[in-house]
VOSEDO-702625 format. One record per residue: z, x, y of N, C-alpha, C in turn. Coordinates in pm, whole numbers, plus 50000, padded with zeros to 5 digits. Each point is the difference from the previous one (the first is absolute). Last residue first. Layout:
// residues N
ZXYZXYZXY ...
This chain:
// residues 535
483265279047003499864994249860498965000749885 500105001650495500685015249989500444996249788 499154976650428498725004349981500345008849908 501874956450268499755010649891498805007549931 502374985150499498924999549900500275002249880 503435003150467498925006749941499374991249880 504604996250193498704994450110498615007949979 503934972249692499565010850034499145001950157 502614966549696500865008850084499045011750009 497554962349798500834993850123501235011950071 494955013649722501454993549999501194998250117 494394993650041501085011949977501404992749927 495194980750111500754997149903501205012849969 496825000750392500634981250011501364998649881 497375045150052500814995050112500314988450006 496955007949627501725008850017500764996850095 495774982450062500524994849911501545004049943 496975018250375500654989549992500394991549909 498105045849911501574997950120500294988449962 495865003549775501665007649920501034995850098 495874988250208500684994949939500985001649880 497955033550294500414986150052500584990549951 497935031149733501265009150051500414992450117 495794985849835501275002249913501074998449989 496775004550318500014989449979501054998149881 498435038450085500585000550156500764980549996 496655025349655501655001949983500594994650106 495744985949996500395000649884501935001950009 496915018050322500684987350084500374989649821 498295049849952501004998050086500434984350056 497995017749498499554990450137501375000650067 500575017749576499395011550080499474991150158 501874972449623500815002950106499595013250044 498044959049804499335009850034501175007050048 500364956149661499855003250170499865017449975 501284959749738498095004049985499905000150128 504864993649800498964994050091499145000750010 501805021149626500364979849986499304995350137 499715049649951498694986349858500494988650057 502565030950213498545001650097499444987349919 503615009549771500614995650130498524997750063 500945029749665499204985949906500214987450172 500335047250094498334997449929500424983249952 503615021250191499394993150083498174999949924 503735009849713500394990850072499024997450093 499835038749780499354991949933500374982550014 501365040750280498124997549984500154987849880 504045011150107499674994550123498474993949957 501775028749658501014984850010499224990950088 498955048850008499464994049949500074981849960 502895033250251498874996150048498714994649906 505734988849923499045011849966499014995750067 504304980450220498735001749858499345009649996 503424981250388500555006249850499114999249880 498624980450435500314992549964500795007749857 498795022050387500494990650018500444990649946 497375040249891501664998550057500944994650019 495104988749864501015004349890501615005050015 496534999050374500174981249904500855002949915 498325041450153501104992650056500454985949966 496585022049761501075007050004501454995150101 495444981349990500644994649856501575006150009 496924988350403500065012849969501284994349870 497774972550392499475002249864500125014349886 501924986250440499074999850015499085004149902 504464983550029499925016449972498405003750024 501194951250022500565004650131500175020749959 497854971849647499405000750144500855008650126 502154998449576498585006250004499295001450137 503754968949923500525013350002498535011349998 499484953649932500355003950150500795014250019 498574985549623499215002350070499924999550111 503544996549682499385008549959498745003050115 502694958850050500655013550068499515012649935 497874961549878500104999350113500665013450022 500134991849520498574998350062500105003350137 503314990349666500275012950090498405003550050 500994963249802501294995950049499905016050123 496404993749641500074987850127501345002950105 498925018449484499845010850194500134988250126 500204985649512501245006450023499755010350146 496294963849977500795002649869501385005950100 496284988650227500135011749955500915002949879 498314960150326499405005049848500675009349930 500804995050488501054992249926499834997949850 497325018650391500965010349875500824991949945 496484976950269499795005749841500565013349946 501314979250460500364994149875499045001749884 499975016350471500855009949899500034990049866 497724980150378499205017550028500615003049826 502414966250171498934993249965499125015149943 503625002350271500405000349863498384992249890 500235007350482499815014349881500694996049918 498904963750251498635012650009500615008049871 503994974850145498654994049904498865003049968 503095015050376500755000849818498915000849872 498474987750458499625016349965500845004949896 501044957150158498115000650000500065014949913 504304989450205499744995449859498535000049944 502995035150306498844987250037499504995749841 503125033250081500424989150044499244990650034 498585041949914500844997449865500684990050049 497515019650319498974992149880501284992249856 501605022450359499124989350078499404989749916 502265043849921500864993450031499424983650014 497395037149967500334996349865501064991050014 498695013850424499074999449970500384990249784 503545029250273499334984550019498564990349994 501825053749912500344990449920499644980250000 500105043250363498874998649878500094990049860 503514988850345498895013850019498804995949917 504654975150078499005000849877499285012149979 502724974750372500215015349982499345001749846 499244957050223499655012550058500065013749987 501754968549750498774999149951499165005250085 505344998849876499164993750081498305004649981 504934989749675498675009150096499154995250045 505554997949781498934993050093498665012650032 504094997749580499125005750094498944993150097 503254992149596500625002050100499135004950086 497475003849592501264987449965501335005650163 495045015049993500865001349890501154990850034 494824998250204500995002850003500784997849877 495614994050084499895014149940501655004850074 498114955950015499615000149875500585013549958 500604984650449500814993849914499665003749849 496755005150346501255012150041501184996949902 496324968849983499655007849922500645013250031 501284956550210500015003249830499345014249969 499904991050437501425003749952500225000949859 495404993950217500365011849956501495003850000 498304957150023498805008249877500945015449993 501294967350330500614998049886499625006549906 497985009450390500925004849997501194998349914 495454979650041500185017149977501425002450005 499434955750088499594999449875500245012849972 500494994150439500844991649925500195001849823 496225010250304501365010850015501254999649933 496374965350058499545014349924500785007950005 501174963350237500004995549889499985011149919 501825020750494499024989849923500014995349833 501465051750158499814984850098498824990049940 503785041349811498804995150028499774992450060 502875044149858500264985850054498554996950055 501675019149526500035005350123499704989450078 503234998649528498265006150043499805002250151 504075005849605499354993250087499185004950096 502814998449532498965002950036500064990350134 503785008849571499524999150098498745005750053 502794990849516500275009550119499014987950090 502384984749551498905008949957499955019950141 504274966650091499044993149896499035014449992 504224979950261499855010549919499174998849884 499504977850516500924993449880499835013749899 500105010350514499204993949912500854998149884 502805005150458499145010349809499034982450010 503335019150475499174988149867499435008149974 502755018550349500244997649846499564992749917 497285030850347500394985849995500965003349882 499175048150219498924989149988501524985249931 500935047750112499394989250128499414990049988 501045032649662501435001650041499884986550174 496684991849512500455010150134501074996450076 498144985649505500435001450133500255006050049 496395000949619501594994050036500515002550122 495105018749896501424993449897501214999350039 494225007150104501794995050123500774994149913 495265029949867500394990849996501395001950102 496855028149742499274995250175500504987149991 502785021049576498005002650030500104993350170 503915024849633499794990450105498605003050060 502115007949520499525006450082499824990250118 503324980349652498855003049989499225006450138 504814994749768499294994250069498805010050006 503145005149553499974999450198498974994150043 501225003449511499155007150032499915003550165 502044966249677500935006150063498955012550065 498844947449835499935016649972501165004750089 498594954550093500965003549844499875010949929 500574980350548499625010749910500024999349837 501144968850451500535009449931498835002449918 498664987250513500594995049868500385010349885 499295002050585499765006649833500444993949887 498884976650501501735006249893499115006449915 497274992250422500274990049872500795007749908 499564998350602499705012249856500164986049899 498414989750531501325002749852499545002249861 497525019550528500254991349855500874999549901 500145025450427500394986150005499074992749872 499575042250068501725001350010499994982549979 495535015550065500035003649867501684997749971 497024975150386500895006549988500525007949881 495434966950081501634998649943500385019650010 496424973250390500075007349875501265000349905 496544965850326501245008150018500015011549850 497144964650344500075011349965501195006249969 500384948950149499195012950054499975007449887 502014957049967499004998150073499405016250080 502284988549509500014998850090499305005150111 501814991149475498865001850085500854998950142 500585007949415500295001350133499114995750099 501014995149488499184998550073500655001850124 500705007049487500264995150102499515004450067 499804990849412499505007150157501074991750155 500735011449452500164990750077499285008950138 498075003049425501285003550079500044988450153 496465006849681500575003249952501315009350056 497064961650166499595007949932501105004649920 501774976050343498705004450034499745009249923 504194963550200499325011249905498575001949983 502784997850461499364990149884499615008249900 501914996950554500095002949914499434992349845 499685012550551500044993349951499915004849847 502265003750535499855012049846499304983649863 500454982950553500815007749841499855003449963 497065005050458500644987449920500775005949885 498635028950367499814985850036500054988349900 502305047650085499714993349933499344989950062 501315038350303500454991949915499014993149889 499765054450161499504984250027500804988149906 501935048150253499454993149840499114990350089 502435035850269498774996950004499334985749854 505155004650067499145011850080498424992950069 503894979449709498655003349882499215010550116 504635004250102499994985949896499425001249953 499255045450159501124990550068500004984049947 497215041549926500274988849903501354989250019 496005046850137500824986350067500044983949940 499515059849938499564984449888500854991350131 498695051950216501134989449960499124985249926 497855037150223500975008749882500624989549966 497954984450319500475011650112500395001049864 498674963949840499975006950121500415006650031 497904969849556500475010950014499805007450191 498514961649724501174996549995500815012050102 495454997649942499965001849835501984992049968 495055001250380501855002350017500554991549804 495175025650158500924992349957500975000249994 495575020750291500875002549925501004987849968 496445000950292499424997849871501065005549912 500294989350483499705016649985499405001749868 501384954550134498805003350065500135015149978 502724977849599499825001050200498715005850023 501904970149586499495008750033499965003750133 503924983849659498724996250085499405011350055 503184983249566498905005050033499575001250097 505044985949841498294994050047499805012750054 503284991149593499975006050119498694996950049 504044986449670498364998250041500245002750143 503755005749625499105003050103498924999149962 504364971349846498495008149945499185007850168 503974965749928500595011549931498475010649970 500574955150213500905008550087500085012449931 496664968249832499985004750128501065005750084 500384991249526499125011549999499805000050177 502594969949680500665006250123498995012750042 498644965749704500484990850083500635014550134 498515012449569498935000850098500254992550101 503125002649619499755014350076499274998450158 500494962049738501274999950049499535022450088 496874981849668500024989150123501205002250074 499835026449650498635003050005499874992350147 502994984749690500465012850060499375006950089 498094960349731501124996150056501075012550129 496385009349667499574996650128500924990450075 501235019649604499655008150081499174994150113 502324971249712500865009050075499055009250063 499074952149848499125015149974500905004450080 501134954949724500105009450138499225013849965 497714957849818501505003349929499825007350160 496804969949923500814997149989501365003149962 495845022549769500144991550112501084987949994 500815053849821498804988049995500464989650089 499785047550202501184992449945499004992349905 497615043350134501094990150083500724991849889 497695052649886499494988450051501534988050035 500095045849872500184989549904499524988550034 499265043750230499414994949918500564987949884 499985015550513500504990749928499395000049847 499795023950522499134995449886501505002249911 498624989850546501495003549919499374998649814 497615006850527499914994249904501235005949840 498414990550617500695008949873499914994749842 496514998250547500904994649890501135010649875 498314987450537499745010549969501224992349841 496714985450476500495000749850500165008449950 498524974950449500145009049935500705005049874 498034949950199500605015850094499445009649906 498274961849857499745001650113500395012550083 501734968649666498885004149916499335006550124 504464974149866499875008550115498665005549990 501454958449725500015011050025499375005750062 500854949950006500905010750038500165012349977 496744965749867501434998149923500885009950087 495734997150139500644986450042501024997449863 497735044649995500484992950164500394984950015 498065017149565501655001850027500005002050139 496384981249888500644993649968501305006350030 496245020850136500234989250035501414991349967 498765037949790500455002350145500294991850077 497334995849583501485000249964500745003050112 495344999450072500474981549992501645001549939 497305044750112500104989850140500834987949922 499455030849690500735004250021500174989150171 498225000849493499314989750168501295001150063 500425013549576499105008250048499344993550145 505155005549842498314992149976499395008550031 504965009349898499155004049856498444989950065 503595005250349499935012149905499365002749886 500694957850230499075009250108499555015749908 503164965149767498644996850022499095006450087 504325006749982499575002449878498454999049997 502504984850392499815014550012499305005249831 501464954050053498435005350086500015013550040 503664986749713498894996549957498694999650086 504045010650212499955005049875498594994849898 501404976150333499385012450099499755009549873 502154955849898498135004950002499495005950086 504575003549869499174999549858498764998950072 502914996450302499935012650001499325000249866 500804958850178499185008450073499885012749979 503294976349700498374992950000499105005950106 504535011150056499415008449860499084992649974 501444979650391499865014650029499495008549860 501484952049968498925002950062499135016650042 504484988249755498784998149902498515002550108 504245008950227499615009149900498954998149897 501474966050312499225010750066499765012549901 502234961249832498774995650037499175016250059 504715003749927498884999849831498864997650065 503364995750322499125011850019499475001649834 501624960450113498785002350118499775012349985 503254980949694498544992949971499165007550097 504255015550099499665005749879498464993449929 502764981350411499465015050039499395007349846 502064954649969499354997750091498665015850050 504354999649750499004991449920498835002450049 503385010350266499725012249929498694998549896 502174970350342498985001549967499575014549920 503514974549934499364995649950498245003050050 504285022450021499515000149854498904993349994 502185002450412498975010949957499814998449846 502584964450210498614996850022499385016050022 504524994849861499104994249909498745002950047 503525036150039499504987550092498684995449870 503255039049946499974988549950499824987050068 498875060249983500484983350040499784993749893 496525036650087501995002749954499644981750044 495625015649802500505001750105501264998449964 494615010449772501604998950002500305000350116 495484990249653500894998050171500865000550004 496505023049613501354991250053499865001150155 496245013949562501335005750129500794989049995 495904992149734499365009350090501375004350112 499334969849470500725002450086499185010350084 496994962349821500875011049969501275006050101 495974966650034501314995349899500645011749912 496775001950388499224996749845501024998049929 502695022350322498424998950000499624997249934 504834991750234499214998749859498645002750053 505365012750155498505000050054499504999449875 505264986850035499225006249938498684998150070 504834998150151499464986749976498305009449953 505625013150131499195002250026498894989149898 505345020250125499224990850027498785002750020 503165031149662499704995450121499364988250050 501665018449599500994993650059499494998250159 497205019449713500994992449907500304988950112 496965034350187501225002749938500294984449894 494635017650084501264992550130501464999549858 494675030450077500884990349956501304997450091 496255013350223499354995949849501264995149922 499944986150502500135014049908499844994949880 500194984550567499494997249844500215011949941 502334968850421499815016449927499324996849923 502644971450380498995001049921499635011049983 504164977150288498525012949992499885001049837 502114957450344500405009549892498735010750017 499574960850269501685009650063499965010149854 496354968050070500974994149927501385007250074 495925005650170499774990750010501434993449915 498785045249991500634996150142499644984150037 498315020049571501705004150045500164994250109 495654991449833501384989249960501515006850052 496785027650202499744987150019500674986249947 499085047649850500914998950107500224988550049 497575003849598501434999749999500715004250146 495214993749982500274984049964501895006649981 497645032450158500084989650077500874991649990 499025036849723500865004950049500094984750123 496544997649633501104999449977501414999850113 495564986150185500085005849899501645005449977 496504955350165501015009050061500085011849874 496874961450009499345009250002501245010450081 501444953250059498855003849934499295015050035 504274976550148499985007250010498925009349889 502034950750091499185009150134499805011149970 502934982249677499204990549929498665005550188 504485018749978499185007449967498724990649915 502544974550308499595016150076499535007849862 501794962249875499375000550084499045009550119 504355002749706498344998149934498684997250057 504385005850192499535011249959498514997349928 501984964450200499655009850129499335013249919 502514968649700498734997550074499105007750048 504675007049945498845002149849498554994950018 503254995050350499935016949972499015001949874 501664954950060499045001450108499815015949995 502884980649688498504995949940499005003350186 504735010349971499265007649874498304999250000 503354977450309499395012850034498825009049927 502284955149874499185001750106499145012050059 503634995749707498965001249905498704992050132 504285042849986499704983750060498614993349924 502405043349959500044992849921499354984850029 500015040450284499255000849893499894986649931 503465001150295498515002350051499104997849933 504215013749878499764985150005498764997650058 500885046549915499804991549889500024985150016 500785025750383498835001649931499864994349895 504205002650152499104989050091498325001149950 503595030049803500064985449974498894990150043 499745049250113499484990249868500824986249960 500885018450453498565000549990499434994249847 504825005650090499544990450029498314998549988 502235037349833499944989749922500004984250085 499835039250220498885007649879500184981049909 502905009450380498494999250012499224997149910 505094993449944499105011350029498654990150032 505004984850037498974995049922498845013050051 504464991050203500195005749849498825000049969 500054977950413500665014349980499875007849920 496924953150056501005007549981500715012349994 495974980650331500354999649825501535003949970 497074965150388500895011749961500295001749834 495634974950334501314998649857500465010850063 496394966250228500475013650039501145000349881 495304976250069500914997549981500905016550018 495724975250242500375012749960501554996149911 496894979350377500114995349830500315010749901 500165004950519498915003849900500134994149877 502664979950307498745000950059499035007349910 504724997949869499264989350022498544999749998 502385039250053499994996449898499394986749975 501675012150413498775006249941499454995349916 503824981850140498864996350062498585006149942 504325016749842499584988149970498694992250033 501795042550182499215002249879499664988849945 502194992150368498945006050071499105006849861 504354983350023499584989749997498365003050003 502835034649677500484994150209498644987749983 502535025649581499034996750028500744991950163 500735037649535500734989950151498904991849992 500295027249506499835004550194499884982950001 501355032849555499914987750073499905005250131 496835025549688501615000749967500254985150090 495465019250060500475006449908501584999950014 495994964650090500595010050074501305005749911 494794971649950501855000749935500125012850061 495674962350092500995012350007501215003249994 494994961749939501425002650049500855017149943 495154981649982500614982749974501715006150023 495255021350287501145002749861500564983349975 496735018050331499864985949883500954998849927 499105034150378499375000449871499864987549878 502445002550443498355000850048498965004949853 505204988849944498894986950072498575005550021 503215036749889499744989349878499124987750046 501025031350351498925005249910499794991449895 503424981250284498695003250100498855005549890 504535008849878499534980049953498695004950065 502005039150049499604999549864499524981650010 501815015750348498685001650009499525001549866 504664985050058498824988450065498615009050039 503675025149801499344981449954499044995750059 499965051950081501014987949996499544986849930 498555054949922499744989450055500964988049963 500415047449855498894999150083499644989950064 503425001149686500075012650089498854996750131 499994975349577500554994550130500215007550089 498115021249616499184989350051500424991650118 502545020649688499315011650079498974991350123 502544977149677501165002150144499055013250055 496824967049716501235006749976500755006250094 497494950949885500255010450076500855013549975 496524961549801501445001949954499925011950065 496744959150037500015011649968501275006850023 496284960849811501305001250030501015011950020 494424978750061500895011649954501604995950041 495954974450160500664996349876500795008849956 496285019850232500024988650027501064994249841 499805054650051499174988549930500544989650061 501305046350251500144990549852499264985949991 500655038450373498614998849900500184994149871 503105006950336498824997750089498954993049881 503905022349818500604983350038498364994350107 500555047349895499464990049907500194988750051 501255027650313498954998649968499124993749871 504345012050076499824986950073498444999450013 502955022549637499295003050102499324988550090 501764996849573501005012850035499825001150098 499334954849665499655003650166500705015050016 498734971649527500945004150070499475009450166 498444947449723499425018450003501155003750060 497784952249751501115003650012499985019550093 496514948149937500445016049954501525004650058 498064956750093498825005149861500055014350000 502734952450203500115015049986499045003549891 499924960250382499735000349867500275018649965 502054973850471498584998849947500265006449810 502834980650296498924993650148499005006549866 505124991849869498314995449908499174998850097 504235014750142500215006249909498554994749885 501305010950557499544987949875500075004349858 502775019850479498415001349903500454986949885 504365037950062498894990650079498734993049964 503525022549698500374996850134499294995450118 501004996949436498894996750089500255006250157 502015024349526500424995550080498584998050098 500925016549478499215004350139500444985650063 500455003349552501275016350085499414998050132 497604971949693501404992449995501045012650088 495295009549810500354992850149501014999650049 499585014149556500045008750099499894997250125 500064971849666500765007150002500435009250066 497184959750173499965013049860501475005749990 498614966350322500674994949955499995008749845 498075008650406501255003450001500854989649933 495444998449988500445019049971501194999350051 497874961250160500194998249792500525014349976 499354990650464501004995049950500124997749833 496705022950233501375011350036500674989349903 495714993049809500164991650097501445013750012 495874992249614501325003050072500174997450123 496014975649704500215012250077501435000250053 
């Protein structure tokens, strides 16, 4: 450990003059410049602290020694040459305080880094700062990112940053998860003992990032699991003791994806994007709480004429993260929190319109929230298939409905379009079914002996769902589908044979024409928001 009398044998020592005081009463473990006599109060035990002439303004020698002694300092450089009376000597003495003068010519700026760098360099110092640091963050179990790097910073003197990538030429020491690259630790300087715990800060936050994406896989996987049991009490169970929220209120979105996810072990950008959106959804999403008052009317957000959206106003916060995962045939997320709330139609982020490979224009806008608003969040959904989200539910069962019915608001959106599944109308009902995989399976089950049909199979379904929904009238069926009315008849006679169904029986057709929808409605084409029915 340095000592006044080894720092003035630096190069930069070598300008500074002893004038009072011991020159080894104690050990220098930092170097700092003084503007304000009030720092000099509050410098580190051991600080060697370098006065500037603003700084003497305000206070004399000998109450500057008085503050250096009652702080520990290991001694104080007074800015240019100064005197000395018997009475600073004495002082000086008594507090173990060494007292320097700096040179005339010699700036501030470059005594502070000279003396700093010898500091640094000491290999006493090194290995006790490198210590201290590791040490402290080797205490700091179950800390999270923004901790563990405030913490080596002010344990070392440098500041610590992470970022996905890091310059060339900059100083910085790689985050591994599972033995991959996951960012960097970067900081300035050229002090050894931050490189080394830079080392030091990059193993501890891999650790926390592997731990944290291992708790969030089996919230993710016990939310999977709640969503497809049927022992809806024992999957509840479980994802409460993985950490999902299964209890408040819920209100889910569902982002459909038809190329399905990554293969395994590769990056899934869209739920990679998908996770970064939903990270900023509690400052950027209105949720607005529901409550009810004793007059039985609902405060909807809305007072005296006025949205009160002053930060979030009335919102309800979040009670835990947006949880995110792929799910079926696309990415769901999950909101919750601890009251009644509703999504804001301004504050859902829109999903980009993807390009087009027709030139034909965009497509009629259906009971949907496309793209952004002049008030609403700048986060997008990832630019994929579209959007659905469902309504807000409470509890496991709520939990489940309300994922049920973002996918199935998601099924009958077009490529840039969020819909919500409240504004469905009459429509959510088919909305419901055509997202419920049970009732996929009913009616396609119902429809699969048109698949016999030879060369009619393909135009089997939308022939008779065009019939039914004309309430069996050949002539309009025929409108619809550009045929002669006879075409129709001799389509739905061999159509009635393949099922050995009655279609004069009203709950016959009603059953039908149920399942025509939900089968069309699941299997539409991906830029449309209509059926085909019309082929």
């Amino acid at each position: 450990m340095r000592r006044v009398s080894d720092l003035l044998r630096t190069p930069t020592g070598r300008r500074l003059t002893l004038v009072a005081g011991p020159w080894d009463a104690r050990e220098v473990g930092s170097v700092v410049l003084v503007d304000e006599m009030r720092e000099l109060a509050t410098a580190a035990p051991g600080a060697l602290a370098i006065l500037s002439r603003h700084a003497m303004r305000s206070c004399d020698v000998l109450d500057a020694l008085r503050l250096a002694g009652r702080g520990g300092l290991a001694g104080i450089v007074l800015p240019g040459p100064s005197g000395t009376t018997p009475e600073t000597v004495e002082l000086a003495r008594r507090e173990r305080v060494a007292l320097l003068a700096g040179a005339s010519d010699h700036s501030l700026s470059d005594t502070v880094l000279g003396l700093s760098a010898a500091v640094r360099a000491d290999p006493g110092l090194l290995l006790r700062r490198t210590r201290e640091a590791i040490d402290g963050l080797g205490a700091m179990e179950g800390a999270g990112e923004d901790d563990i790097l405030r913490a080596a910073s002010a344990s070392v003197g440098v500041a610590y940053v992470v970022a996905d990538l890091a310059d060339p030429a900059a100083n910085a020491t790689v985050i591994r998860v599972g033995g991959r690259p996951d960012g960097y630790v970067c900081w300035e300087g050229e002090d050894p003992a931050a490189a080394i715990v830079a080392q030091v800060v990059a193993t501890t936050l891999g650790r926390v990032r592997a731990a944290a994406r291992e708790a969030e896989a089996a919230r993710e996987r016990a939310l999977l699991a709640l969503l497809g049991a049927k022992d809806t009490r024992t999957a509840a169970r479980r994802a409460r003791h993985e950490g999902v929220p299964v209890d408040g209120w819920h209100v889910a979105v569902f982002l459909r994806d038809p190329g399905g996810g990554a293969a395994p072990g590769a990056a899934d950008p869209v739920l990679r994007e998908a996770r970064g959106t939903a990270a900023a959804l509690p400052s950027g999403l209105g949720l607005r709480d529901e409550r009810l008052h004793d007059d039985g009317h609902r405060d909807d957000g809305h007072h005296d004429g006025r949205l009160h959206d002053e930060g979030l106003g009335y919102a309800a916060e979040l009670s835990a993260p947006p949880l995110v995962t792929r799910w079926q045939d696309g990415v769901l997320v999950l909101l919750t929190a601890d009251e009644r709330t509703t999504l804001d139609g301004t504050g859902v982020p829109h999903v980009p319109r993807a390009p087009r490979p027709s030139a034909s224009g965009p497509s009629a806008s259906g009971p949907s929230a496309s793209g952004p608003s002049a008030s609403g969040p700048a986060a997008s959904w990832p630019p994929i298939a579209g959007a659905g989200v469902g309504t807000c539910q409470a509890g496991p069962d709520g939990l489940r409905r309300t994922a049920s019915q973002a996918r199935a608001a998601a099924a009958r959106a077009a490529a840039g379009e969020v819909v919500r599944f409240d504004r469905l109308g009459v429509h959510a009902l088919l909305a419901e079914l055509s997202g419920s995989d049970s009732a996929l399976v009913a009616a396609r089950d119902m429809l699969a002996p048109l698949e016999h049909l030879g060369v009619l199979s393909a135009q089997a379904v939308p022939t008779l769902k065009a019939y039914l929904d004309s309430w069996g009238s050949r002539t309009r069926a025929a409108e619809l589908l550009s045929l002669h009315p006879n075409a129709v008849a001799h389509r739905i006679r061999r159509i009635a044979e393949a099922l050995d169904a009655d279609l004069s029986d009203p709950q016959t057709r009603f059953a039908l024409q149920l399942a025509c929808h939900v089968v069309l409605d699941h299997d539409c084409l991906p830029e449309t928001t209509t059926t085909i029915s019309s082929s």
